[in-house]
N, C-alpha and C positions, 0 to 999 in steps of 0.2 A: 282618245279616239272619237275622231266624230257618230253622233248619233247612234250607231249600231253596236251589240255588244260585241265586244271579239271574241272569237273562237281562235284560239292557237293551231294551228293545223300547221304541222311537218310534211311537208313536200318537198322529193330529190327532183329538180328538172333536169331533165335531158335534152342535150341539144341535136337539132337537127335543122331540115330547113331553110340552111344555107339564109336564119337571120341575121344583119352583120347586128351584132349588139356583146353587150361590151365581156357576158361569157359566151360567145361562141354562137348562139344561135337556141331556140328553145322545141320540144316536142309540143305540141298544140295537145292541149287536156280540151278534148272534147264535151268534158261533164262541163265545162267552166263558159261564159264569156268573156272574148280577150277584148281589149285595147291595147291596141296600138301606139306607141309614144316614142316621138322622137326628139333629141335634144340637139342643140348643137354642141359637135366635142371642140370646143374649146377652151377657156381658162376656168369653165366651171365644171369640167368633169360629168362624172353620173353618178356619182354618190347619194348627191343630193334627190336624187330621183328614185335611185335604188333604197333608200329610205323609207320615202313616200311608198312607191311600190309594196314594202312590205306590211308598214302599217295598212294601206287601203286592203290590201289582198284577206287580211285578217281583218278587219273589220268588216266586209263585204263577205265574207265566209259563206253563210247562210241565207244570202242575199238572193232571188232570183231575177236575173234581168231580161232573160228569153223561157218562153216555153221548155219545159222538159230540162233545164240547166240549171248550177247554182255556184254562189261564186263569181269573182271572177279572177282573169289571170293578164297580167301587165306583160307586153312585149315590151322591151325597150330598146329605139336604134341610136345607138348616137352618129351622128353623121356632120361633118365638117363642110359639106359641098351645099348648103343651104341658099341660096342666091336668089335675089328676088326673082331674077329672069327665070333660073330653074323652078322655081316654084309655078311660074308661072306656065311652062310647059308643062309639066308631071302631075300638080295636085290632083286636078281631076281624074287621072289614072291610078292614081296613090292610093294602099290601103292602109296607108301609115293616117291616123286620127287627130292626135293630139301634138301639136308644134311647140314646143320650145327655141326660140333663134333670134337670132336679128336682123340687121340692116334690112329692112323689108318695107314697101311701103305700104302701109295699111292700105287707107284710103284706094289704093289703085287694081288691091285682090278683092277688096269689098264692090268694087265697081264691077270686075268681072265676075261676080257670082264666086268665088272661090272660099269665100268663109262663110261659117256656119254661126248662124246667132244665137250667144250666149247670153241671152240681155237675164233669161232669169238666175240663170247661176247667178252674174254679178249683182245682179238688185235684191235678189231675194235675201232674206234673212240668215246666216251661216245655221243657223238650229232649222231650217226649212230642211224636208226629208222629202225629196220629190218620189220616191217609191211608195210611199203612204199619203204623200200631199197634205201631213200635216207638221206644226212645229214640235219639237225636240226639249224638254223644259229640262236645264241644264249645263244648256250649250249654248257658243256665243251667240247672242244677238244683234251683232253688227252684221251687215251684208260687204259683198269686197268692196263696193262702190261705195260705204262709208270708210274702208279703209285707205281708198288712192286718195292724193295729193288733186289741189284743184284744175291744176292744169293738164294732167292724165286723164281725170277722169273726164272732162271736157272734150280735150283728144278724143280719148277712143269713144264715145258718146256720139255716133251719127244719130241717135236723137236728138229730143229734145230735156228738158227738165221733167216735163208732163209726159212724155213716151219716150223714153232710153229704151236705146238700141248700141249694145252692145257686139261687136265681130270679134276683139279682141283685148290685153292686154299687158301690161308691160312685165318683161321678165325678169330683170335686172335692175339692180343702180349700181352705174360704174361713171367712173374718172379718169383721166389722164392727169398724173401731176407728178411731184418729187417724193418721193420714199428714202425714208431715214433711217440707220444703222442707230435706233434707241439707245443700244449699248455702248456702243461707240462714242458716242455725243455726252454718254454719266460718266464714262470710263476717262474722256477727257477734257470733260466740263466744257464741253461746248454748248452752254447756253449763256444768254445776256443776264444780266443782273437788270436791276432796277436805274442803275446809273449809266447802262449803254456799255460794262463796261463786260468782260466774261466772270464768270460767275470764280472765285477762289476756292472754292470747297463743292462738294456734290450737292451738301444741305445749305447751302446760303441759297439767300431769296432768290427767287428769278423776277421776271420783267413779265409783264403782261402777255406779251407777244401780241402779233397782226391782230387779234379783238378787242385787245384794251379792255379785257376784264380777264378774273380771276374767281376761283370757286365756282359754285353749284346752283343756278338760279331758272326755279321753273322746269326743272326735269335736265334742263343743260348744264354742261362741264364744261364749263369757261377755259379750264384749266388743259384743255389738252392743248393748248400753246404754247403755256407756260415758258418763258426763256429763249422761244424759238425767236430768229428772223423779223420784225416788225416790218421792215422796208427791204426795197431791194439792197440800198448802201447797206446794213447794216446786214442782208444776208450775203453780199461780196466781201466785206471785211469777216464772215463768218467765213468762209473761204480762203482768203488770205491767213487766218488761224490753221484753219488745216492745213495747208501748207507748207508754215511753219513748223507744225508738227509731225510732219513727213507722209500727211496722210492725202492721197488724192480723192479733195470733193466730189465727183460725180461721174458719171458714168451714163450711156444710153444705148439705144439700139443701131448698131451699123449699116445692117442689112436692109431695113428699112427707115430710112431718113425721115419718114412721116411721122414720127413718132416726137420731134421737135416741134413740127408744125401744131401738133396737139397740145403739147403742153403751152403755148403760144397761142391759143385759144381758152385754154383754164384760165390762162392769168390774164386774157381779156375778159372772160365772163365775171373772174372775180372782181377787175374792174367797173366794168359798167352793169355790175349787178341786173338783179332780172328784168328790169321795167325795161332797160335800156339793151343789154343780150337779146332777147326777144324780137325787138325790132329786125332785128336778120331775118327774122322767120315768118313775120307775121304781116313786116311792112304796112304797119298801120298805127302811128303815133310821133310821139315827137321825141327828134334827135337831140338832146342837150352836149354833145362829148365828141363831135363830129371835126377832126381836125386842121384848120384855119393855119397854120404854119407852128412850126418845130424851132423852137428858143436853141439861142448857143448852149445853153446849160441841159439841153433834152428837154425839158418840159415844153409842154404843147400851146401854144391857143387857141381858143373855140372858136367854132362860126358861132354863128343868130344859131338860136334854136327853128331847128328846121323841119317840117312834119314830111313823113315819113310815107309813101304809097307806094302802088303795086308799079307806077311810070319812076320811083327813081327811088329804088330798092336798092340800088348799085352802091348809096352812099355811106349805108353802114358797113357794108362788105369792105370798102376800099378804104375810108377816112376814120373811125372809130379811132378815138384816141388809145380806148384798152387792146389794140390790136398792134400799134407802136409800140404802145410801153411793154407787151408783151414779146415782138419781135427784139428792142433794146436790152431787155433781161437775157435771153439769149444769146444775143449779138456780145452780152459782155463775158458770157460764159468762154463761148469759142476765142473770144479778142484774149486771152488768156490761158497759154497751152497747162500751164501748169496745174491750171485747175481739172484737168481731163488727160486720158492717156490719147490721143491724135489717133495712132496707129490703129487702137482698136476702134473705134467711128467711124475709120474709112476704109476698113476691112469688110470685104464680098462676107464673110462669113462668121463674122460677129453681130447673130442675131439677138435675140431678147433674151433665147437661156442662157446664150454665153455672158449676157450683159447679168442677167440675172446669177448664175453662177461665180463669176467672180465677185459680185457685192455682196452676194453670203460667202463664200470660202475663202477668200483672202486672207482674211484674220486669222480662220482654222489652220491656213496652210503657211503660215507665216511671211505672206507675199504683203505686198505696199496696200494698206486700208483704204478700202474706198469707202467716201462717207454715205452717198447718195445716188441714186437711181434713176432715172424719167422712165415712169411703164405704168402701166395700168394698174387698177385697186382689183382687179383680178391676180395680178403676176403672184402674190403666196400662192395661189392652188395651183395657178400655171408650172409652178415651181418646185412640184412635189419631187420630181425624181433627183433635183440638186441639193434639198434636205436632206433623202431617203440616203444617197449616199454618202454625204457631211454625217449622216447616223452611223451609217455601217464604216468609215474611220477613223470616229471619234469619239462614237460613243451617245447613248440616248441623252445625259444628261449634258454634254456638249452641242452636238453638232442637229439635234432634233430640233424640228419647226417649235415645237413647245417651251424648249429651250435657248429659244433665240426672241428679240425681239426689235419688230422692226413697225415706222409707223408711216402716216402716210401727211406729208407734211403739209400745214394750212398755210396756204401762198402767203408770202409779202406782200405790203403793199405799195405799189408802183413810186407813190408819194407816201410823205407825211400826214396831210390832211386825211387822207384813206382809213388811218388807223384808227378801230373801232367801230367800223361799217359790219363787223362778221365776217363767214366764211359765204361766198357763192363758189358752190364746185359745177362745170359744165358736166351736164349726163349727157354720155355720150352712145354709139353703137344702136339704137333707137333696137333695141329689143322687143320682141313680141312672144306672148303665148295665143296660139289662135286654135281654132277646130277646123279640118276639111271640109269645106264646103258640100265635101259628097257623102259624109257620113249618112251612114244608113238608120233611119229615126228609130227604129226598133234599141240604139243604143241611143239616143237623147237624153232619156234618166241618168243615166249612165255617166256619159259624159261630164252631164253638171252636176253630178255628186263629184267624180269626179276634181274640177273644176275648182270647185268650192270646197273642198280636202285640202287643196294644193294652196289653199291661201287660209286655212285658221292659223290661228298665234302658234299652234304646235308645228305648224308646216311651215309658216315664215322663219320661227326662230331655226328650226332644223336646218331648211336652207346655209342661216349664217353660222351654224354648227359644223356643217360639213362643209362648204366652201372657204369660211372664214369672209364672207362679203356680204351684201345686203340686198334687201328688196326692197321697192320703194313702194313700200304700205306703211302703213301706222302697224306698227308691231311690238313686243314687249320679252324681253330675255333675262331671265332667274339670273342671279349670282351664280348659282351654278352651275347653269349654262355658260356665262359667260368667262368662266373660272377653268374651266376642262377644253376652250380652244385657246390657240397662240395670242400674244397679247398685239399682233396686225388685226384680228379677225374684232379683240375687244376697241379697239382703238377705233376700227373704222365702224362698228355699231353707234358707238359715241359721238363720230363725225355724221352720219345718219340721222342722229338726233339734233344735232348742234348746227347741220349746215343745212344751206339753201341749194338743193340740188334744182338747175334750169334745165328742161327737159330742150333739144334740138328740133321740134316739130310746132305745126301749128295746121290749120285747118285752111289757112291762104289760099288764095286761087292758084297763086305761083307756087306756093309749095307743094299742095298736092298734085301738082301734075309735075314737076320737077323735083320730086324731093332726095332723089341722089347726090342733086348739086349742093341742096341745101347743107344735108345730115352729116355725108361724107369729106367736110371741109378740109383732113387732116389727110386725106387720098388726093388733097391737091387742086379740085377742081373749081376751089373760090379762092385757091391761094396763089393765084398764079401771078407774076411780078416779071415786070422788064426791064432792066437796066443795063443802058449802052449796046442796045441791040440783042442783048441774050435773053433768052427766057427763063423763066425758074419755077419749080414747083414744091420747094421747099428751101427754107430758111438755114437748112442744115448742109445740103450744096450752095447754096450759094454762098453765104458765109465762108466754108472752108474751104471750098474750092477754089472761090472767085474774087473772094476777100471782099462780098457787100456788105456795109454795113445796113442796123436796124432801119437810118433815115431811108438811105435808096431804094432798100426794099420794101417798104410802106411806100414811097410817090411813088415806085414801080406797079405800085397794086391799081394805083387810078389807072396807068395807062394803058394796061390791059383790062382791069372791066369798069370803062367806064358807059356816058350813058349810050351812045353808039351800040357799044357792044351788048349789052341789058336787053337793049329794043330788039339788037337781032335776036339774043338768044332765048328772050320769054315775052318777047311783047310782039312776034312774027311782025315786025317792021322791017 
């Protein structure tokens, strides 16, 4: 527990109050001061919060933060309707305090006075005790802002190096990629050997996979690729095995078709790795990978290395070669019914837990094995109620999240040459935790104890204890922490450690003042394509509906944002 001693105190709450939170609503303990905290309900739940809530409430026991009061007592709302726009009408009406959520644009609440600065929470010492204003000998000595990653903390940083100024924070690190039936893939040695070839026994050697190393080096696990996929050919003939083995590869979300366009974005980031991802957002460097025309054989050729600004930003949007090879990978998915069930991808209402539902129960229920996933590195927690049930008809040591193991798989890569660049995973959802700008200062201690709770090693790692996903801090988790969750939640810790997560933001002129265009590219609105007069805004209608392939739908992308259209829509030309 940070800094304070704990007092164990048993307390029944009663709800009333008409709080919407996630038991029912709470009596207001007048002896105490409350904060107010809201999350967003979605693929992380409030576990992870209801955690935290309990340790701060007992460690703050004894604490006073107002006159005549002691204690405090955690409201918590989870709320799903978080919208920038909303936020934007209500904060200041709001006596909700503390934000958990995403898709938001910083930069654009911070200009209207809407958040509240947290520059000392994040810079101060974590053993810094703002109730006493002195340090804690004991406790850690890092502050958050030596835990964030350098492009975070840059981001949220409207200072400078010499005065940081901090408004906010990132909440999350999440992904859009492929997720693997672990079990499935031992059970039927679907990994590569060393000779390309599949592996004849469980314990024969496997093959390096997509990083070209093996074993433990410098805190990273080379090894979680072990035997997977190196290239796309080799992960379509991983395909073709399934197949033959009667088992259908992959699976994704119907209802919403955006969910291709995302992972069609991963496997561009992990091609053109950060220096060059980046350029979408920052438009301020030079294009090496910019595509000059598309070989009979798929491979691409380059332009000149061309530098990159805020007048013709259009060109990584539209020509990027990792944005072909990524549309191509897909495009061979769909080019091939067998690899997928048709019916349910073009079904109204085959959403993400029906996608998700069948890639875990099939097995159980002895329906046709699916090997693979497209969903987010949230979908385990999203996913609790299609465990909960695989438990209640099969049993805890079957059909339980703990008993199952699934992982989240490090892309192919596009080519040969690629192999041994590492993992780059796109961050995606551009998450925030922020404070209301109208918070009433008599809670300012408050808050950044608070604040600064929610990010020690015992709060980070709890996070990936109770979601089974990560935060993107420098953080550290016991063996036996990591032993007591599912082996998705140890798997993607490891990936945490071992990959290069690209954050989707940057401090740009064009970005901060458009950054829904930017962030939310998998809602369609940088992925728009024309071909033979029709428009598209996914890769996933068009392909099945209209049978485009990867090529048309890449030149379709110049021809609707190209520089005409740029000028109109961010350069008021």
């Amino acid at each position: 527990m940070k800094k304070i001693l704990v007092v164990f105190l048993s307390l029944v709450l009663v709800f009333s109050m008409g709080i919407s939170c996630r038991r029912g609503g709470e009596k207001i303990d007048k002896s105490k001061t409350q904060l107010y905290v809201t999350t967003f309900e979605g693929g992380y739940g409030t576990a992870w919060l209801e955690a935290v809530e309990t340790r701060f409430q007992d460690a703050y026991a004894e604490v006073s933060f107002e006159p005549g009061k002691k204690g405090v007592q955690i409201i918590i709302k989870p709320e799903r309707e978080l919208t920038h726009d909303s936020l934007i009408v209500n904060l200041k009406g709001s006596k909700q305090e503390v934000f958990f959520t995403e898709s938001v644009n910083y930069y654009d609440l911070k200009q209207r006075n809407l958040l509240y600065d947290i520059s000392e929470a994040v810079t101060k010492p974590l053993n810094y005790d703002f109730v006493s204003g002195k340090t804690i000998e004991g406790e850690e000595t890092e502050s958050i802002a030596d835990k964030m990653k350098d492009l975070h903390r840059d981001y949220f940083n409207s200072g400078n190096s010499e005065n940081p100024a901090f408004f906010g924070l990132p909440f999350y690190e999440a992904t859009y990629g492929i997720i693997y039936n672990v079990d499935l893939f031992e059970e039927n040695k679907l990994y590569f050997a060393p000779n390309g070839n599949f592996i004849p026994k469980s314990d024969s050697p496997r093959s390096t996979g997509p990083d070209g190393k093996t074993g433990v080096e410098g805190g990273v696990d080379y090894s979680l690729d072990d035997g997977l996929p190196a290239t796309y050919d080799q992960f379509f003939k991983l395909c073709d095995q399934m197949v033959d083995k009667g088992i259908t590869p992959i699976t994704w979300n119907g209802v919403d078709p955006f969910y291709l366009n995302a992972l069609i974005e991963s496997l561009q980031a992990d091609y053109e790795g950060e220096e060059q991802m980046r350029l979408n957002y920052t438009q301020d460097g030079t294009a090496t990978h910019l595509v000059k025309s598309i070989k009979a054989d798929g491979t691409v050729e380059f332009e000149k290395p061309t530098k990159i600004t805020k007048e013709n930003g259009y060109l990584t949007w539209s020509k990027q070669a990792g944005k072909y090879y990524g549309l191509s990978f897909v495009d061979r998915i769909i080019s091939n019914t067998d690899y997928y069930n048709r019916k349910d991808v073009v079904t109204s209402t085959y959403d993400q837990i029906s996608a998700q539902k069948k890639f875990v129960s099939n097995t159980l229920n002895k329906e046709k094995d699916i090997a693979m996933l497209v969903d987010g590195s949230w979908w385990h927690n999203e996913a609790t109620s299609v465990f909960t049930a695989a438990t209640q008809n099969y049993g805890e040591n079957v059909g339980s999240a703990k008993a199952r193991r699934f992982g989240l798989m490090p892309l192919p890569k596009a080519t040969a040459d690629k192999v041994g660049e590492g993992y780059s995973l796109m961050e995606v959802n551009s998450s925030i935790c922020f404070v209301n700008g109208n918070l009433d200062k008599k809670k300012d201690k408050l808050v950044k104890e608070f604040i600064q709770f929610c990010h020690t090693n015992e709060s980070l790692a709890e996070f990936t204890t109770q979601t089974y996903t990560t935060k993107p801090f420098s953080y550290t988790m016991t063996d036996e922490e990591l032993k007591n969750i599912p082996y998705w939640g140890q798997q993607l810790y490891g990936l945490h450690n071992a990959a290069n997560y690209i954050p989707s933001y940057s401090k740009s002129e064009l970005y901060v003042k458009y950054a829904s265009d930017f962030t939310e590219i998998y809602r369609g609105k940088m992925f728009q394509s024309k071909s033979g007069g029709t428009y598209f805004l996914s890769a996933h209608s068009a392909m099945i509906e209209d049978g485009i392939t990867a090529e048309q739908y890449f030149k379709g992308l110049s021809e609707v944002l190209n520089k005409g259209e740029w000028e109109r829509r961010y350069l008021g030309k």
